[in-house]
Structure formats: C-alpha cells, structure tokens
N, C-alpha and C positions, 0 to 999 in steps of 0.2 A: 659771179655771173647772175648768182637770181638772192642777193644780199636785199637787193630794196624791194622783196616780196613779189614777184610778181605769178601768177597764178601758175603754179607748173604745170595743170591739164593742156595750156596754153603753148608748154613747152618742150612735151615728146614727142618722138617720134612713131609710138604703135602702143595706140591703147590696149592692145590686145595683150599684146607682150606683159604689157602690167598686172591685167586680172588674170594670166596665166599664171603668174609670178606668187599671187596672191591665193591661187587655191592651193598651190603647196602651202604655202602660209598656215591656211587656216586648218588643214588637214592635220598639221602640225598640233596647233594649237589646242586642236580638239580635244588630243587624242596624248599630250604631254601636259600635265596639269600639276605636276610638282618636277620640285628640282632632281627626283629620282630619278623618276619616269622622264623627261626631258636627255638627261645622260643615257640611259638605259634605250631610248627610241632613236639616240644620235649614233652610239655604237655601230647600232646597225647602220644606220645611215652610211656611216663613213667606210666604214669597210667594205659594203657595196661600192665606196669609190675607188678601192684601194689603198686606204693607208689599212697600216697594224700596230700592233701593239709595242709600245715602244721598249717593254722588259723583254719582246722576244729577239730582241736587234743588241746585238754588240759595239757594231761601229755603224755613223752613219755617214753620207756622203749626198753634194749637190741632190737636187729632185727627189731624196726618198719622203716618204708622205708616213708619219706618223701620228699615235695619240697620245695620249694619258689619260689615267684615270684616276680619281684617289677619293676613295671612300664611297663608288658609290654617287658624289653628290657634284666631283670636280670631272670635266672633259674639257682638255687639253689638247688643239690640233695643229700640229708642225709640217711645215710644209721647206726643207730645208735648203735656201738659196746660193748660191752663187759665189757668192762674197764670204771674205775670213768673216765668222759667227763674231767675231770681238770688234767688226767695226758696228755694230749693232744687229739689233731685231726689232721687226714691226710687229708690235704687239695689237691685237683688238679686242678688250677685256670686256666681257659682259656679266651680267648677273640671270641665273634663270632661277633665282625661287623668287615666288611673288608675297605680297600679304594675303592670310587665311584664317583659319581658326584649327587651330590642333587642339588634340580631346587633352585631356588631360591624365595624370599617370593613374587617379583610379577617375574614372569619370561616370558611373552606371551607379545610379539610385533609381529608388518608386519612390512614389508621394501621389496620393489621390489616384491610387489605380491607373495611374500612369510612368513610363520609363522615360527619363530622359539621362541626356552625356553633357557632362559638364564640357566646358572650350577654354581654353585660355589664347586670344589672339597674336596672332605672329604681324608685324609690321605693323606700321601706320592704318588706319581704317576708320573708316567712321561709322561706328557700330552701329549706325539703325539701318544701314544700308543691307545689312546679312539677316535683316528678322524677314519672315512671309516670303520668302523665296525659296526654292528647290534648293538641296545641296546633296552633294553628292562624299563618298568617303574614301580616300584613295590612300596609301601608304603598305608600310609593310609590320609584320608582327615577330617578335622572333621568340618559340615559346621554350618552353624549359628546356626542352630535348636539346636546343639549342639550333633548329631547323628553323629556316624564318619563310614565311608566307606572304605572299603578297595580298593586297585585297582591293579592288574595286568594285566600289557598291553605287550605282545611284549614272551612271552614263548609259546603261539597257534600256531598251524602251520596256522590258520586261521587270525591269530592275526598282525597287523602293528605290525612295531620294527620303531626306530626311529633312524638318525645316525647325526654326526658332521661331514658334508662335509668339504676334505680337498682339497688343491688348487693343479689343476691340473700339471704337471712335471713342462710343456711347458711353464707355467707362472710363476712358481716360484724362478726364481733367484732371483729377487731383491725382492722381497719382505721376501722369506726365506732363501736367500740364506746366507745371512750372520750372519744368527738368529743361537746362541748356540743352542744343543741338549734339555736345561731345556726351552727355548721359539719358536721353532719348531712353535708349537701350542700354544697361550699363554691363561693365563687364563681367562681373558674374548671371547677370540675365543672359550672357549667349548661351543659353544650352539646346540641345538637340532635342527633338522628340523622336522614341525610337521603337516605341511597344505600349500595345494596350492590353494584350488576351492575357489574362494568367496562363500559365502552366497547370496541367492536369496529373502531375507528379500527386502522387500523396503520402508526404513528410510533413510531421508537425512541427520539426526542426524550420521547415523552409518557410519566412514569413512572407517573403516579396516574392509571391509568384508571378509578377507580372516582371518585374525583374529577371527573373528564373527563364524565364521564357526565352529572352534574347540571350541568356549563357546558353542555353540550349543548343538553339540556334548559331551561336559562334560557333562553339562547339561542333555541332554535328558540322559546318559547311570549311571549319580553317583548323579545326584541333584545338581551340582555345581555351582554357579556362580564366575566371578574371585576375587572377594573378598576373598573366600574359600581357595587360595594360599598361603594365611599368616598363616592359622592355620591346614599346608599342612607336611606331611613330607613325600616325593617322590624321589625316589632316581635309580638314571640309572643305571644299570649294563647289562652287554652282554648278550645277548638273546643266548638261545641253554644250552642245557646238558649237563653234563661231560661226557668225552668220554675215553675209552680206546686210548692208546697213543705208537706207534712204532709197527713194523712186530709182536714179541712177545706178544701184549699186556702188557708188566710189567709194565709198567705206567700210569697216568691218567691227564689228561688236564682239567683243570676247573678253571672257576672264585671263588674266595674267599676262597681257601683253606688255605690261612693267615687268620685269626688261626681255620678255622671250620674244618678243619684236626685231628687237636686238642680237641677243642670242641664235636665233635662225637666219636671219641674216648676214652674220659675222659666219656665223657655221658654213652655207652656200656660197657666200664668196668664196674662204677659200680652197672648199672642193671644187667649184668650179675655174680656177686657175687651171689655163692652158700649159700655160710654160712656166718653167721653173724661174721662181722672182730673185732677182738680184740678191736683196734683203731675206734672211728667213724670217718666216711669216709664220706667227703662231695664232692663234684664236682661242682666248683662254676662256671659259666658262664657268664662273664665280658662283659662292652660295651665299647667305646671309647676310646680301647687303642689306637687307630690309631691317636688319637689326644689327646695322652696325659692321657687319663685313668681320663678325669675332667668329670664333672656334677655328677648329686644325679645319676646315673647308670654307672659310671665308677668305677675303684676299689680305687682313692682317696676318695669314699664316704665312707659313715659310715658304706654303707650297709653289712661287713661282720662282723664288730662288733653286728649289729643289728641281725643276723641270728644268732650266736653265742650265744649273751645272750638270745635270746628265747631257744635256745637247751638247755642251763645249765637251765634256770626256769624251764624249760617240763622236764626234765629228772631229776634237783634233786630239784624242788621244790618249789626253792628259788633262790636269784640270790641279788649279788654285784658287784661293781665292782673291784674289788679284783678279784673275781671268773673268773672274764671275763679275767684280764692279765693275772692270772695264767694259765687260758685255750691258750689262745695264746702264752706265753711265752715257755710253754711245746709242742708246736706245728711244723707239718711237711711239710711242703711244695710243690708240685711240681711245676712250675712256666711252665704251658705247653705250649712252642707255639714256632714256628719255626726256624728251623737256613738257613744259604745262604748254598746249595750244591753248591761244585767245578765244573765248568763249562767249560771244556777243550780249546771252544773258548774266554774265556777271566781267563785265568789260572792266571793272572799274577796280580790281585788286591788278591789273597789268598797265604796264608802262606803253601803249599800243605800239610806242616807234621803236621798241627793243623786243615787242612779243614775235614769238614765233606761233604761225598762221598751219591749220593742217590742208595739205593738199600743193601747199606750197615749196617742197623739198625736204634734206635732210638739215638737219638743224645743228650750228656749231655757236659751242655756248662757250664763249672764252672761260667764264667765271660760274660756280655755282652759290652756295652757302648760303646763309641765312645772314642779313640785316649788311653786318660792315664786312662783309664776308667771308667770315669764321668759316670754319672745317670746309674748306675750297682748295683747288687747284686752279691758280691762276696763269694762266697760258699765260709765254712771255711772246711779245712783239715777232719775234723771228721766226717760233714755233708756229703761230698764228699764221704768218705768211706764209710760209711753205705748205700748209695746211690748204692754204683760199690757191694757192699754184696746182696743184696736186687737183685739187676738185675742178679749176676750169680748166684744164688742162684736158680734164674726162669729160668734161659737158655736163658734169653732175647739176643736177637744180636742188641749191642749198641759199638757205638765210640763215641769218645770226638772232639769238636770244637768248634770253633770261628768266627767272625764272619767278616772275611779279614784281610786282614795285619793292623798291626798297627795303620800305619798314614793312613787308604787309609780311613776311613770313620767309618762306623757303626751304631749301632740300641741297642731299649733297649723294654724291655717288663714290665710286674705289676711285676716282683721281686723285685724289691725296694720299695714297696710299700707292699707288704706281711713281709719283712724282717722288715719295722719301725716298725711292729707290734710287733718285734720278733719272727714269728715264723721263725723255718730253713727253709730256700728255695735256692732254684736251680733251672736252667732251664735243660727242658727236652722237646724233641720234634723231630720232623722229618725232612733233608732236604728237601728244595723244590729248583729248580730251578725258574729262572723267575718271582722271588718273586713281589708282588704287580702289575703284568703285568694283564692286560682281561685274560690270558688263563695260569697260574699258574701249573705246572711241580710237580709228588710226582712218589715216585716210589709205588707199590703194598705194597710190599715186608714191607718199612718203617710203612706205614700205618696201618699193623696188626702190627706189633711187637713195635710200641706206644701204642695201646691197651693192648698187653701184659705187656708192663712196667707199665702203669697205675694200670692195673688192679690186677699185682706183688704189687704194693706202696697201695692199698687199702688195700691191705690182712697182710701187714707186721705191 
C-alpha cells in the first residue's frame, strides 16, 4: 500500500486518534526507563486487562489471556486462539532494555574533593553524547540481608540528576583535539559526578570524607553500605520526559525508544484484541539485545522454548518434544524493533530508494546485517508476501527498508535467533532517527500504525 513512500499524514483517517495513541506512549516511556521497570509497569498494565499469571493456571483453553515472567527482566503475553497450538503461534518479539551506562561493581572514589561513579557502558553509544547532560539513576540494590531496594534518583523535580562533566572549549585542543569522534569521551572518562561536602564525622581512620558523605547518604535513605555495589544493578539514563517534538507536534523525543517503541506497541495490540484470534498470539518482551541477546534473559536463552512448552502442556495436556518443533516450526514471527530513518543532514550513508522515511508508516525490513549480510535474517519470498497481504489487507501505511548502504555499516536484531527455531520471521518496526542518542526521534504517525500492524499480525 504505501511501499513507494508516500506521506502517511496524507494517509489516515483521524489525527486525533494518533496523538491520543501517543500520549499513552510517552507516559510510558517516561516513566519505564530500564528493562525492570518496563516488565514491573507492564504487569500492572496487563492485569488491569485481565490476563494472570500463567503459574496460577493449570490448563489452558481458547480466549484465556495470560503472562510470564522470568527474572524480573522477561514479560511474556498469551493470548490463546482457536486453532490446535501445533499448527503454529504468532509471535511479536521485542526488546525493551535500551543502551546506558551501569556504574560499575565498586564505582565510588574522591579525587580533588570531589565524588564521582565510575560507568561501564551497556550497548552501542557514542560516548560524547552522555557527557553535560542530566542523568538520572534508576535500578535495584540487593544488600546483605539479602532485601533488595529499589531506587530512583534524578526523574523529581525535587530530586538531584547526576552529570559527566565535559572539558571546557578553552582547554580542549590538545587533550581532545586530536581524539576521533568514537574517543571524544573515552570510556573510562564516563564517570558521574555525585558529591562535593565532606562529611563532619570525626574519624581519623576516615580519609575521603567527601566520599563518606554519599555512603552516608546511601545509607541513611536505601540501607546501603559500599559493599552493597557488587550485588547492585543501577543504570544512568537521562533524566526528564518525553516530550512532543517540532511546531506541529508530530514527533516525540525520548530516551529508549530502541526498542520500547516497539515493546508498548506489541504490548497494546495484544491487549487490545477484541476477540479471540485464530492463531495464539503471544507478545514476547526480550532483554539484551543490545549486547547481543546473551544471558538466561536474552532471547539466545531457552526461555521461549520454555513458554511454549508450558502452552502446549496447559492447553493439550501433554507435552514432547516433538510437540514443541512442530509448534515452532509451523510458527510466525514478527521480529519488532526499529530501522535508521533517512536523515536529510547526513543523506549520504543511505541508499534514499531502499531508506525508510519517519512519518511514513511502519517499516518491513526483509534483510538486516552488516555489509554481505552477516548475522541477519533473511525473509524468504513467501514469508514476505503474506506479510505485504496481511498489512493491506488492514490498511496499515507501511514501506520497505534497510538499514544504509551497503558497505557503510549496519545492525542486527533477535531475528536470527527466532528463525534457528524455524519459525518465519521478519523484521517489522518504526523509523527513528537519532538512534541510540539520550534523546531518540519517532514520528506520531509511525508509532500508531506499528500498533496497527502488530495488532493486524495477532488477528491473522
């Protein structure tokens, strides 16, 4: 339908419906800033719609609406259809941890009467982008007693933010001046600034009282001592809201919309399913793609073998593993998570007749990968088609693209990793510009009519 670009403003039917669509969006986004707190804010969510918890269910059957969870970092939403579970499932796989900076296991020194937190960066980033801006500390701690604490610091308008001072113009030639773009800021320069006042303790044991201060402080407000930092996982991201973006409002500015774009969209289709779909319909919610899609919560784990064969036991009974290939093997994919929008100031890293445009729909990328396209999933011919039926069939406004020219670089997401399963997969998803930046670029427009394709691929 709208493959040869053509403006999708041009092409709905109620603008309103779209920026409606998009203040849950950003509400979201606000207010979910790691892959925690995204699972931890979806719970609720979903259970306000009515699914439960899938350990308190024995058997399942047609229409029941359940989750998963695993670890904390994995939500897993089943919406169970119609059809024998073994002639497939329609999968819509997303990723919601984003790139950040997590402190590291001891991260608190002074030097020069001052406190800062060391960082060691999680995903791709272009570290000068994270110096001179607000950040904020969000994650959890879990201390001896073995109680864990949560902590958000830096989203209150009441509340410190923390930043990584960068060096001023006047003094920077020689020490950056000859530094490439990728060490600008290098990675051991991301550190926090977190304390200036010493402590008015008096121990002659204690040298770093400016240090001393923010144990203090941990202390009296979470129970921590610094030991507490190794069994920490706290992670910086930019403090503030997402906001509307340009005179028009059509676009939205926020951290982490690689892939929680995705993610709440995938999520909202399938709670908003009227009737029970043919196909059961799950909506998986992935962690670690940004580093590869490893550990027991990324999607190299077992865990969607593991959701799968609890579905086939609940719903027929019994369970082999036979049952389980043949469930994945008859199985549909959507691989959801973003592509590079064409960006008119640096036009010249994209292919324009293969980029994907923001404002212009949701985006179906046959192919990802870097260069001859390594670590990809490449849709076959047939997948593809029933893909482009399925979308105009819904009236969805979608084009095709890729993800720059050729040789200039590129990215991959869990489709290669859904496809060793066998089941069919594609990626599907939104442009963004500004990708992996603190302040991440979506059009409105994209944002609902991802929903709408998602929500199109449950029902088919």
């Amino acid at each position: 339908m709208n493959y040869k670009k053509e403006n999708g403003w041009n092409c709905i039917d109620s603008k309103d419906q779209v920026f409606k669509f998009s203040e849950g969006y950003k509400e979201f986004l606000s207010s979910a800033k790691t892959e925690r707190e995204f699972v931890t804010k979806g719970i609720e969510l979903v259970e306000s719609k009515g699914f439960v918890n899938a350990e308190n269910k024995s058997s399942l059957k047609a229409g029941d609406k359940v989750y998963y969870v695993n670890r904390g970092k994995n939500l897993v939403l089943v919406v169970v259809g119609e059809d024998d579970i073994e002639k497939g499932v329609n999968y819509v796989v997303s990723h919601v941890d984003s790139p950040r900076l997590d402190l590291k296991g001891n991260p608190l020194y002074e030097d020069l009467d001052l406190a800062y937190m060391k960082t060691h960066y999680y995903g791709g980033i272009k570290k000068y982008q994270w110096a001179s801006i607000p950040l904020a500390m969000h994650g959890v701690v879990v201390l001896a007693s073995g109680e864990k604490v949560n902590i958000e610091i830096g989203e209150k308008d009441e509340d410190p933010v923390f930043t990584i001072p960068d060096i001023l113009p006047h003094l920077a030639g020689k020490i950056q001046g000859d530094r490439k773009s990728g060490e600008v800021i290098k990675g051991e320069e991301l550190q926090i600034l977190v304390g200036s006042i010493p402590s008015t303790i008096e121990d002659k044991e204690i040298k770093e009282k400016i240090k001393y201060t923010v144990l203090e402080i941990l202390n009296r407000d979470y129970g921590m001592v610094e030991e507490d930092f190794i069994s920490a996982e706290l992670e910086l991201v930019p403090a503030g809201k997402a906001r509307d973006l340009g005179f028009d409002k059509s676009m939205i500015g926020a951290y982490g919309q690689d892939d929680r774009i995705c993610g709440y969209t995938s999520m909202m289709a399938i709670l908003d399913l009227e009737e029970t779909p043919k196909r059961t319909a799950v909506c998986f919610l992935a962690d670690k793609e940004e580093i590869g899609s490893a550990g027991s919560t990324g999607l190299k784990s077992d865990y969607i073998n593991y959701v799968t064969g609890d579905l086939l036991e609940k719903v027929k009974g019994n369970y082999n593993e036979m049952m389980l290939r043949r469930t994945l093997w008859n199985s549909n994919a959507m691989s959801s998570d973003v592509n590079a929008g064409i960006d008119p100031i640096f036009r010249s890293v994209h292919d324009a007749q293969n980029a994907a445009k923001i404002g212009y729909g949701v985006v179906v990328t046959k192919y990802t990968g870097a260069r001859g396209k390594s670590s990809t999933n490449d849709a076959d011919a047939e997948y593809v088609g029933k893909i482009r039926q399925i979308l105009n069939d819904a009236k969805v406004n979608w084009q095709i693209g890729e993800l720059g020219k050729v040789d200039e670089g590129g990215g991959g997401t869990v489709a290669m990793y859904l496809a060793e399963l066998g089941i069919h997969t594609i990626d599907i998803g939104p442009a963004l510009l500004a990708m992996h930046s603190p302040f991440e670029v979506s059009s409105k427009l994209d944002v609902y009519e991802t929903y709408r394709a998602y929500k199109a691929f449950y029902r088919s």
